[in-house]
C-alpha positions as CSV (number, residue, x, y, z in Angstrom):
1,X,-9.6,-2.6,-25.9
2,X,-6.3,-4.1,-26.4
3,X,-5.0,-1.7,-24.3
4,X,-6.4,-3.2,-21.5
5,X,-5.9,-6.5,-22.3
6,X,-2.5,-5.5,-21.7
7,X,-2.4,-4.3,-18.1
8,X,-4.7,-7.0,-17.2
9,X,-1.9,-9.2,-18.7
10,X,1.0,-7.5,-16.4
11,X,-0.9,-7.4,-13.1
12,X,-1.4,-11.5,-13.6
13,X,2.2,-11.5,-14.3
14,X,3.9,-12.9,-10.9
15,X,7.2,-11.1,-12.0
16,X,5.7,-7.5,-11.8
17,X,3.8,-7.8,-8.6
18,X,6.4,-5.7,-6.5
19,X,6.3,-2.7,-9.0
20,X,2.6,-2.7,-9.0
21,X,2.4,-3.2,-5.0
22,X,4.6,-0.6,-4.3
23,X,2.9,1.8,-7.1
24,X,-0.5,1.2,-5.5
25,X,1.0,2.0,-1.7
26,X,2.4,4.7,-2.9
27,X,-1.1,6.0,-4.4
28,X,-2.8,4.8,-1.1
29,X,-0.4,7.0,0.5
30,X,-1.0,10.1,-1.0
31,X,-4.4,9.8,-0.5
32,X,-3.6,8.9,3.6
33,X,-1.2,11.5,4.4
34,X,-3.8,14.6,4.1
35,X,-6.2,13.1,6.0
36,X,-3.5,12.5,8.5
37,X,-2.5,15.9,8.2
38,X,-5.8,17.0,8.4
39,X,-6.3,14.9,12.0
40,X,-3.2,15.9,13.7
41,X,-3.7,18.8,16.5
42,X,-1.2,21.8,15.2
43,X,1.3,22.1,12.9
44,X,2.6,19.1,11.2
45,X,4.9,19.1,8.1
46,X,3.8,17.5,5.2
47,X,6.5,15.3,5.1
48,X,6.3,14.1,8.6
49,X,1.8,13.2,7.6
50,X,3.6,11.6,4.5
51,X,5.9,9.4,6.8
52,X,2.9,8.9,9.3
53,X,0.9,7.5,6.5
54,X,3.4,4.9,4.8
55,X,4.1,4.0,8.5
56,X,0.3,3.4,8.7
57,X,-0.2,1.4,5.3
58,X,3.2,-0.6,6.4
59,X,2.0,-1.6,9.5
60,X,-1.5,-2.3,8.4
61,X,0.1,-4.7,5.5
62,X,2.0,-6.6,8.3
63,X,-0.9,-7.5,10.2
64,X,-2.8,-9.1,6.9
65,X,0.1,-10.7,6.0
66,X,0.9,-12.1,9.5
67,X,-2.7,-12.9,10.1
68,X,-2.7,-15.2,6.7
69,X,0.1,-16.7,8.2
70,X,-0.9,-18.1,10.5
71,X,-4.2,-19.2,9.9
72,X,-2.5,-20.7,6.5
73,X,1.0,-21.8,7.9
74,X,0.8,-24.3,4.9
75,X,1.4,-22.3,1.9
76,X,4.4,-21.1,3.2
């Protein structure tokens, strides 16, 4: 139990929120890049599905983060 007492502790930690965002993306992304291997016609490498995917994940971070801007311009 105290184990997870612990990594509840360090994801409410502000100071580790970049690791742990750019651990989770990087989960997310192997998860993606199959499936986009998977939905491409021919032959794609598997790094080009991997670059496809973070591309997709990156792009579809942008759009919450712009979309919270500016429907809350006041908290930043």
């Amino acid at each position: 139990m105290k184990e997870f007492s612990a990594i509840f502790d360090f994801i409410r930690d502000k100071n580790s929120r970049i690791p742990l965002s750019l651990f989770l993306i990087l989960c997310f992304n192997t998860i993606l890049a199959p499936a986009v291997q998977a939905a491409t016609p021919g032959e794609l490498p598997r790094t080009a599905s991997y670059a496809i995917g973070l591309l997709a994940l990156v792009t579809f971070s942008l759009c919450i983060y712009l979309f919270v801007v500016i429907f809350q311009p006041e908290k930043f």
